[in-house]
C-alpha positions as CSV (number, residue, x, y, z in Angstrom):
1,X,-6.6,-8.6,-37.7
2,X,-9.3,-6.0,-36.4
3,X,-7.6,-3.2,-38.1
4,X,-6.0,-2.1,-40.7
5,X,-2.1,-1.6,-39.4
6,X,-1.3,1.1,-42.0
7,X,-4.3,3.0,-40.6
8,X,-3.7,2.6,-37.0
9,X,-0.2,3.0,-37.6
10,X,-1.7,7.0,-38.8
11,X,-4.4,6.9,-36.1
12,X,-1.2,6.9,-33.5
13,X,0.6,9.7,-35.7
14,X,-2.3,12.2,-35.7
15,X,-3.2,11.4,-31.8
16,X,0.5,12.3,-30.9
17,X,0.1,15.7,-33.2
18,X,-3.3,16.6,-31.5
19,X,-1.4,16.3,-28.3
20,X,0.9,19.0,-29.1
21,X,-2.1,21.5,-30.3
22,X,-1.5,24.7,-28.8
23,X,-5.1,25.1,-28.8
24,X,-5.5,22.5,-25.6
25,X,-1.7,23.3,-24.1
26,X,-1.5,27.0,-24.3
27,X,-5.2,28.4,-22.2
28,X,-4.1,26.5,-18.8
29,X,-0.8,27.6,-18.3
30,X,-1.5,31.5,-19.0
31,X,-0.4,33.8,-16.2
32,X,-3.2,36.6,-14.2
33,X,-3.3,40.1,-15.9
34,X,-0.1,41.9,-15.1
35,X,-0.4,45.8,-13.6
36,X,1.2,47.3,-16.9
37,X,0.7,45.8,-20.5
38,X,1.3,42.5,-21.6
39,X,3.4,41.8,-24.7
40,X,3.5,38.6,-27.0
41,X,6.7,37.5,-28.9
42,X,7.9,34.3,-29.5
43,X,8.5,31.9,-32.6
44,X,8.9,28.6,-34.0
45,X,6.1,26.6,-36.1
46,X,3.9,26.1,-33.5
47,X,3.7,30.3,-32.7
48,X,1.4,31.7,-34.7
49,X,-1.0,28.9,-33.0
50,X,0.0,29.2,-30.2
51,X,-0.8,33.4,-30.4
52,X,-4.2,32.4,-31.5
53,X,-4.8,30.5,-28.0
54,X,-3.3,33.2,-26.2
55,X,-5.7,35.8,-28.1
56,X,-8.7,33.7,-27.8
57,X,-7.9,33.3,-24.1
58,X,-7.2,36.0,-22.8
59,X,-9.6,38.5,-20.9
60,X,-7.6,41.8,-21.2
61,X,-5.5,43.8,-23.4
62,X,-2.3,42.7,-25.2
63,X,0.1,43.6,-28.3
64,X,2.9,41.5,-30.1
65,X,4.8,40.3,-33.2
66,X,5.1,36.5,-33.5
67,X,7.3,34.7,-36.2
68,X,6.6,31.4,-37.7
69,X,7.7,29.5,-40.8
70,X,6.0,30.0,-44.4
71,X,2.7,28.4,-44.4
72,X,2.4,28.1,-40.1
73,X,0.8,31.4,-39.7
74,X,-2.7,31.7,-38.5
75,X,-5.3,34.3,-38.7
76,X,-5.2,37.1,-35.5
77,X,-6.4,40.4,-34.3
78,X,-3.8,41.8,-31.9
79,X,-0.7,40.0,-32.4
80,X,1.4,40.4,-35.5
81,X,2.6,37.5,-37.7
82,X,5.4,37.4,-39.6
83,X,6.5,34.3,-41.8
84,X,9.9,33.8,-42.8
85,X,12.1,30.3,-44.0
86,X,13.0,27.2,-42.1
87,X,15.1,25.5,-41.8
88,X,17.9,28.0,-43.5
89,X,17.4,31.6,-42.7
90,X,16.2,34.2,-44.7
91,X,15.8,38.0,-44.6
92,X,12.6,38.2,-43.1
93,X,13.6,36.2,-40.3
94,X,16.7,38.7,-39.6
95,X,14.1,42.0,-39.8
96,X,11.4,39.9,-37.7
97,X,14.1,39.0,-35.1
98,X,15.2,42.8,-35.1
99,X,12.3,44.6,-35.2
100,X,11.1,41.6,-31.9
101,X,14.0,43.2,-30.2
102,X,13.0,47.1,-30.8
103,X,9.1,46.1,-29.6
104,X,10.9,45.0,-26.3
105,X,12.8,48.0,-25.5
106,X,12.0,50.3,-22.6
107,X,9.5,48.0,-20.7
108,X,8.2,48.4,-17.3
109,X,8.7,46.2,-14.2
110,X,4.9,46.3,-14.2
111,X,4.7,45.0,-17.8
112,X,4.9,41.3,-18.4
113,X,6.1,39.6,-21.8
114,X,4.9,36.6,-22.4
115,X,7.2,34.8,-24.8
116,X,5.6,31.6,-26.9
117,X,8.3,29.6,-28.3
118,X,8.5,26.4,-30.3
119,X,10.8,24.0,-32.8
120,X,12.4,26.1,-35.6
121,X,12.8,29.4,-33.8
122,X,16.2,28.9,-34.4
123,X,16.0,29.5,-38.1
124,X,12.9,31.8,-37.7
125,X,14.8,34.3,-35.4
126,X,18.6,34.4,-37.3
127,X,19.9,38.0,-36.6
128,X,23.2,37.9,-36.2
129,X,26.0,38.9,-33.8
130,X,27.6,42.3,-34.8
131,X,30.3,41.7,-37.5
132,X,28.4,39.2,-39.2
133,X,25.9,39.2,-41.7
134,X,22.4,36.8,-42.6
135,X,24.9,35.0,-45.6
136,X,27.0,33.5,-42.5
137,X,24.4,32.1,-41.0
138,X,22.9,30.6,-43.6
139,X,26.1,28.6,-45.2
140,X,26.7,27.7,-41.3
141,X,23.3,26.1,-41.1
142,X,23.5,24.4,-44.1
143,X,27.0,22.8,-43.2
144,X,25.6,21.9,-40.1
145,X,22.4,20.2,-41.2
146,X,24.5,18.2,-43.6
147,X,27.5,17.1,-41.1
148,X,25.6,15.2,-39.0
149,X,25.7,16.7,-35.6
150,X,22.9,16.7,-33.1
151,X,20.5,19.1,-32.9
152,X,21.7,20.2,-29.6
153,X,24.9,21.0,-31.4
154,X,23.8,22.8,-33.8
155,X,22.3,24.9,-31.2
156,X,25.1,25.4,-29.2
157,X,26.7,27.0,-32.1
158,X,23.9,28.8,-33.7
159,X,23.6,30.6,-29.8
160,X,26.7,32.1,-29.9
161,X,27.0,33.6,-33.0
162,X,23.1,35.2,-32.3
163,X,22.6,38.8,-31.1
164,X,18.9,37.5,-29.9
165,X,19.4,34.0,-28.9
166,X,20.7,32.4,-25.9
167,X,18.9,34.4,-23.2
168,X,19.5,37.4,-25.0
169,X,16.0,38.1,-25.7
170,X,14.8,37.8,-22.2
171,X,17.7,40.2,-21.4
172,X,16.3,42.5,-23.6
173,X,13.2,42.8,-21.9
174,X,14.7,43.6,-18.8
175,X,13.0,44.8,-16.4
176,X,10.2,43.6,-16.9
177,X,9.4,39.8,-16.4
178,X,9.2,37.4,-19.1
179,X,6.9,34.0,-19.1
180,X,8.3,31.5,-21.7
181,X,5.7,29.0,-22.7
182,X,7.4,25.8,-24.5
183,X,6.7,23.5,-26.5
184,X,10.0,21.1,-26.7
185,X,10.9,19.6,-30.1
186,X,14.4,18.6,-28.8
187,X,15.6,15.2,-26.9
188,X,15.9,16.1,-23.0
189,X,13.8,18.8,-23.2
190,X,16.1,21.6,-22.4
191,X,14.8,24.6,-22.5
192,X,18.0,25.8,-23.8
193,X,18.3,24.0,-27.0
194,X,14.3,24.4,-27.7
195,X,15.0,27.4,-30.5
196,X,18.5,27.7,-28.8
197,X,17.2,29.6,-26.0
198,X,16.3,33.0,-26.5
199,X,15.2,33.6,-23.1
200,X,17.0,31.2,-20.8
201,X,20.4,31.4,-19.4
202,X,22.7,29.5,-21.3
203,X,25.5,27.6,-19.7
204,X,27.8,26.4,-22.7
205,X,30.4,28.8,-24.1
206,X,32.0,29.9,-27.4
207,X,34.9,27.4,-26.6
208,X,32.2,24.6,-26.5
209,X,30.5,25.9,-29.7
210,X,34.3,26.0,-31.4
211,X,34.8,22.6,-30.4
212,X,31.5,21.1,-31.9
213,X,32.7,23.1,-35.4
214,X,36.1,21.2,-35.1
215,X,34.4,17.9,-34.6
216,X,32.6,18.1,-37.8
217,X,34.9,19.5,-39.8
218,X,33.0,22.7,-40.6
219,X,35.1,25.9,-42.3
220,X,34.6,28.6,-40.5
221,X,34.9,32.2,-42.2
222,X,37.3,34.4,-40.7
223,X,34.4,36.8,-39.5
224,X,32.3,33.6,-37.3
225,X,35.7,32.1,-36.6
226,X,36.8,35.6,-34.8
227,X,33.3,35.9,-32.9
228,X,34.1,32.3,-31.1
229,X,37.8,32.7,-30.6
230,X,37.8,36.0,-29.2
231,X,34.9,34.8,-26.7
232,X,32.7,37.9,-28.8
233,X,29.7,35.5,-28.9
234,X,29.2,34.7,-25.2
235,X,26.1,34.0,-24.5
236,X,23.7,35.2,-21.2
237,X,24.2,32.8,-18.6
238,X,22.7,31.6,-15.6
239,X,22.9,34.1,-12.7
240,X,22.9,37.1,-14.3
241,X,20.3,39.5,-13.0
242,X,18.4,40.6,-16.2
243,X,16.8,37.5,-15.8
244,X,15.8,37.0,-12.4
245,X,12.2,37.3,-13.4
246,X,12.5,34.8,-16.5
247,X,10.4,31.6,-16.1
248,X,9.9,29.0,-18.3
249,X,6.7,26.3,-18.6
250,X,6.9,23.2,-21.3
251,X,3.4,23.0,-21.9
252,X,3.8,20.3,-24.6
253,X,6.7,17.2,-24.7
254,X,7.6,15.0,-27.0
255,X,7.1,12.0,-23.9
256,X,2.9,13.2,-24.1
257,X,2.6,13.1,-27.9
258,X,4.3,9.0,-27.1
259,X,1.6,8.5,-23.9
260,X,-1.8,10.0,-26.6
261,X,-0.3,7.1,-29.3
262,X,0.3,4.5,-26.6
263,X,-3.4,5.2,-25.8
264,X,-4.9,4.7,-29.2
265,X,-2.7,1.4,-29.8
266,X,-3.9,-0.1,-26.3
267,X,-7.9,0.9,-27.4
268,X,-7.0,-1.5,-30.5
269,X,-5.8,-4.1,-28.9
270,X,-1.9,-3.9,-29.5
271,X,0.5,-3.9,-26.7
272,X,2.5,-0.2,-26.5
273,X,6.3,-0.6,-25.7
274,X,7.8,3.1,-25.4
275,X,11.4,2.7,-26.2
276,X,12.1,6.5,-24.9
277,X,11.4,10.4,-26.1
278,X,15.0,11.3,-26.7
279,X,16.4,8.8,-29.2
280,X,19.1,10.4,-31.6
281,X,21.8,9.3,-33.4
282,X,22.2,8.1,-37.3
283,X,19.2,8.0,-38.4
284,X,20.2,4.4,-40.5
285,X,21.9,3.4,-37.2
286,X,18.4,4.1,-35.3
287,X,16.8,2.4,-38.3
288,X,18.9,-1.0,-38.0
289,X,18.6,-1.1,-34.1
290,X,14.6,-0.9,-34.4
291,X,14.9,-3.5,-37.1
292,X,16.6,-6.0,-34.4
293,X,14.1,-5.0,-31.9
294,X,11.3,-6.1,-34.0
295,X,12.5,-9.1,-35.4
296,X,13.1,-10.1,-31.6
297,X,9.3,-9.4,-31.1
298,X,8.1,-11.5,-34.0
299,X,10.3,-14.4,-33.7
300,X,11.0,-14.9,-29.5
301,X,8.4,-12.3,-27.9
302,X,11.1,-10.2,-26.7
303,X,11.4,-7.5,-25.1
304,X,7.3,-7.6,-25.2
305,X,4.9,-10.3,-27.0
306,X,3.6,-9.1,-30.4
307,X,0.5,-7.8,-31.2
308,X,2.7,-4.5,-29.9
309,X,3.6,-1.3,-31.4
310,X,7.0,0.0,-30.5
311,X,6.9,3.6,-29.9
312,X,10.3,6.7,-30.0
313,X,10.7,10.5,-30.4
314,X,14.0,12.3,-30.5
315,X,15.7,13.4,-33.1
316,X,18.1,11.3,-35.2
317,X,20.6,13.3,-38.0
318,X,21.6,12.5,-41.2
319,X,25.6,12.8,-42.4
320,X,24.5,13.6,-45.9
321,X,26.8,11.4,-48.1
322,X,24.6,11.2,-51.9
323,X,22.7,13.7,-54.1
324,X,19.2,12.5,-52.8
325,X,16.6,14.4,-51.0
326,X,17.1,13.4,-47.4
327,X,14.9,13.2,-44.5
328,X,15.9,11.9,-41.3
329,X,12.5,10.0,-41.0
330,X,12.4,8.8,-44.2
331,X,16.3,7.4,-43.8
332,X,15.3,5.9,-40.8
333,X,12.0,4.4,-42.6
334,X,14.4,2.7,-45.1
335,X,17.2,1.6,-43.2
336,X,14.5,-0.4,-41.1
337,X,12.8,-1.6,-44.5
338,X,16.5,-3.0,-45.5
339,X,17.2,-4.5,-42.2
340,X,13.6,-6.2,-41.9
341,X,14.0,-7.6,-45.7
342,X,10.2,-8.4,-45.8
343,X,9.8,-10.0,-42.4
344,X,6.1,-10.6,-42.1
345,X,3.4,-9.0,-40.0
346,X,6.2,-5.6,-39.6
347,X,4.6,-2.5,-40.4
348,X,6.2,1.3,-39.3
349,X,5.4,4.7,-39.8
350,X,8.1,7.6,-38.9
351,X,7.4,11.7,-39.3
352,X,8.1,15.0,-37.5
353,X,5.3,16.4,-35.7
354,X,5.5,19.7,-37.5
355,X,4.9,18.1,-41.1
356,X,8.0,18.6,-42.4
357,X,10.9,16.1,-42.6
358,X,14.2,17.6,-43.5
359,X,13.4,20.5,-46.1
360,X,10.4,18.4,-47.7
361,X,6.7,19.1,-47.7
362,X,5.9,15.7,-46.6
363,X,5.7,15.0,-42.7
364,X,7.7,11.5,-43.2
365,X,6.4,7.8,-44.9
366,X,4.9,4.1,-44.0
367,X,7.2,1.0,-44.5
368,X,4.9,-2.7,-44.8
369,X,5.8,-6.2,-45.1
370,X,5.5,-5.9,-49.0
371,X,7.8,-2.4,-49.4
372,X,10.6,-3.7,-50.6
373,X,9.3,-6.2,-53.1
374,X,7.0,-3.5,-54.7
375,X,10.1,-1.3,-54.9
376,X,12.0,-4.3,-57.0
377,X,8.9,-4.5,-58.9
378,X,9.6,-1.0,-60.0
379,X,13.3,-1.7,-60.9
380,X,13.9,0.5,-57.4
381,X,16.9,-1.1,-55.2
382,X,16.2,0.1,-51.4
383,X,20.0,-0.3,-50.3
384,X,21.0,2.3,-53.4
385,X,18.5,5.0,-52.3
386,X,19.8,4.4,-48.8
387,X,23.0,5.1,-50.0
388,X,22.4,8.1,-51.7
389,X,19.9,10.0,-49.3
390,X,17.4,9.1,-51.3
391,X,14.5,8.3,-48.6
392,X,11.7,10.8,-50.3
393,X,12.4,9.8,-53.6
394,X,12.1,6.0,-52.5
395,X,8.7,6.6,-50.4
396,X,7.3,8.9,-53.3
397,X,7.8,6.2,-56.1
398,X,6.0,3.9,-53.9
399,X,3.1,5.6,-53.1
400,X,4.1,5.5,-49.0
401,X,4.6,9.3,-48.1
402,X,2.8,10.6,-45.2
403,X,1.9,14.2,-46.3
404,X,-0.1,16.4,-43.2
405,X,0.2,19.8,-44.2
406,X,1.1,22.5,-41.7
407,X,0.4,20.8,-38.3
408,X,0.7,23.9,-36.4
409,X,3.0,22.6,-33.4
410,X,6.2,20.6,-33.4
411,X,7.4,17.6,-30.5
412,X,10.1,16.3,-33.1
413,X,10.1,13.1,-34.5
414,X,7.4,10.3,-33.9
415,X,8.3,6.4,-35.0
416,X,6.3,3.8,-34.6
417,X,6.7,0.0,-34.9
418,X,4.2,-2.5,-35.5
419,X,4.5,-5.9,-34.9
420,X,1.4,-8.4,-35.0
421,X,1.9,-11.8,-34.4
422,X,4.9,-14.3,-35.1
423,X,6.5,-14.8,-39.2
């Protein structure tokens, strides 16, 4: 073997990260000077970098408030940046989202906002409807992170109950035009689940977001169960003529942080299959389905011969059932370890893009042929973790985390498999 799999395994994690920089993504994709003033909002991890580009880039005048997650903000001149929690709301986040709506008000159809939005805006931006207060949404979105619905769920929800969300912050900015640049963290790409939408139309209603609440058994109070009932909550949808003049660009995709790993696995010789961008379900399921692929690899050369890395994004979900300390990539890492039971020449790593998996500082952690006989070696049983939720405390014990820092952008989960040769 030419290289070290552990280390090419992280060579393919930080090539699909600086894929996503806003630095590279953000300059080609800005629009020509408008006639009045241009104005920056936007939020999510990836903001406050991606304000930097637009400030480095840009050859006139401009003003704006941007709002990013503790730790994500970086250094600029013109544009404002305020941090605030992720992934459950917190006070700043409802006085950033408010004061983004006052800096809107009483634009120009000559002025032009250009809107920079990213993964987390949803938590970032939490002002809610009239009637309900910043302790509602957060016991909402911690019942929903633990029940085990999709991200595009959760969104659905989190829109209607949002006085900002769900093109109601392009609506806001009426009449003057609004240019969204994206960069998707959710499977599909719609625009409309990437920080639930704040400036596209938004074509689910409250009866869909009571439905998803009903599904997964979530209580309700009587004040968020009244905004969906009574229809209250509606969001802005497509058609309406406040935003006409709303456009949205992805500028970075899960699907090209996949393409920059494929890339550095073909330079060292290994085979890249990607298995899609847009992979969700349990996160243990995903785990035990990844294991089968593998194990087909190694022992029949199907669906590809090995050396080959098997590559996936999306975003899996965790139905939080123990007292551990979560992490959808780490629970996936895990599962797979269990499944594989020490199958030779298997290595995987698995991490979110923005360096942060679940409501850890760690990005996500590396399973090898040897992972579970080390943990037994510590008296650690990987089936027992698994079944308490346990992922970072399994991968910290055994000296396997993937820690980045801040990464400044966010195209959701990145898992790689790699398989080198037959058992």
């Amino acid at each position: 073997m030419s290289v070290d799999p552990c280390v090419l395994l992280r060579r393919m994690f930080d090539a699909a990260i600086e894929a996503a920089q806003p630095s590279h993504n953000v300059p080609p994709h800005l629009p020509a000077p408008p006639k009045g003033r241009l104005i920056v909002i936007g939020a999510g991890k990836a903001s406050a970098a991606m304000a930097r580009a637009v400030e480095d880039h840009w050859p006139g005048e401009l003003s704006g408030l941007v709002v990013t997650r503790y730790g994500y903000a970086v250094s600029c001149r013109r544009i404002e940046i305020v941090e605030a929690a992720h992934p459950v709301p917190d006070a700043a986040g409802m006085a950033a989202a408010r004061r983004m709506l006052e800096f809107v008000h009483g634009l120009t159809a000559d002025d032009l906002v250009l809107c920079l939005i990213s993964g987390g805006g949803s938590a970032l931006l939490p002002l809610p409807l009239d009637g309900l207060t910043l302790e509602h949404k957060q016991s909402l979105n911690r019942a929903l992170l633990k029940s085990g619905a999709s991200i595009n769920e959760m969104n659905c929800v989190r829109r209607h109950l949002s006085a900002i969300k769900g093109g109601r912050l392009a609506a806001a900015c009426h009449p003057a035009p609004v240019l969204t640049l994206a960069i998707s963290d959710v499977p599909g790409d719609d625009p409309i689940n990437i920080a639930s939408g704040p400036t596209v139309p938004d074509p689910t209603t409250c009866a869909d977001a009571l439905a998803i609440v009903r599904r997964y058994g979530i209580d309700l109070p009587s004040p968020v169960r009244e905004a969906l009932s009574s229809g209250r909550g509606e969001s802005v949808k497509p058609g309406d003529p406040r935003l006409a003049r709303a456009e949205i660009h992805l500028i970075a995709t899960p699907q090209m942080a996949l393409e920059a790993a494929a890339g550095v696995a073909r330079q060292a010789g290994y085979t890249p299959l990607l298995l899609g961008d847009a992979i969700e379900g349990e996160a243990r399921e995903v785990g035990k389905a990844m294991a089968g692929i593998a194990r087909s690899v190694a022992q029949h050369g199907h669906p590809t011969a090995a050396p080959c890395v098997l590559l996936s994004g999306g975003e899996t979900t965790v139905t939080v059932r123990g007292r551990g300390r979560g992490g959808r990539n780490v629970e996936f890492l895990l599962s797979l370890a269990v499944a594989l039971d020490g199958l030779p020449n298997v290595w995987a790593i698995a991490g979110d893009t923005d360096g942060v998996d679940g409501a850890e500082e760690v990005a996500g952690g590396i399973v090898t042929p040897d992972t579970l006989s080390r943990a037994w070696s510590k008296g650690i049983r990987a089936v027992d973790r698994l079944a308490d939720n346990d992922g970072h405390g399994f991968f910290e014990a055994l000296g396997e985390q993937v820690i980045t820092g801040p990464t400044l952008t966010n195209v959701n989960d990145f898992r790689a498999v790699l398989v080198d040769g037959a058992p």
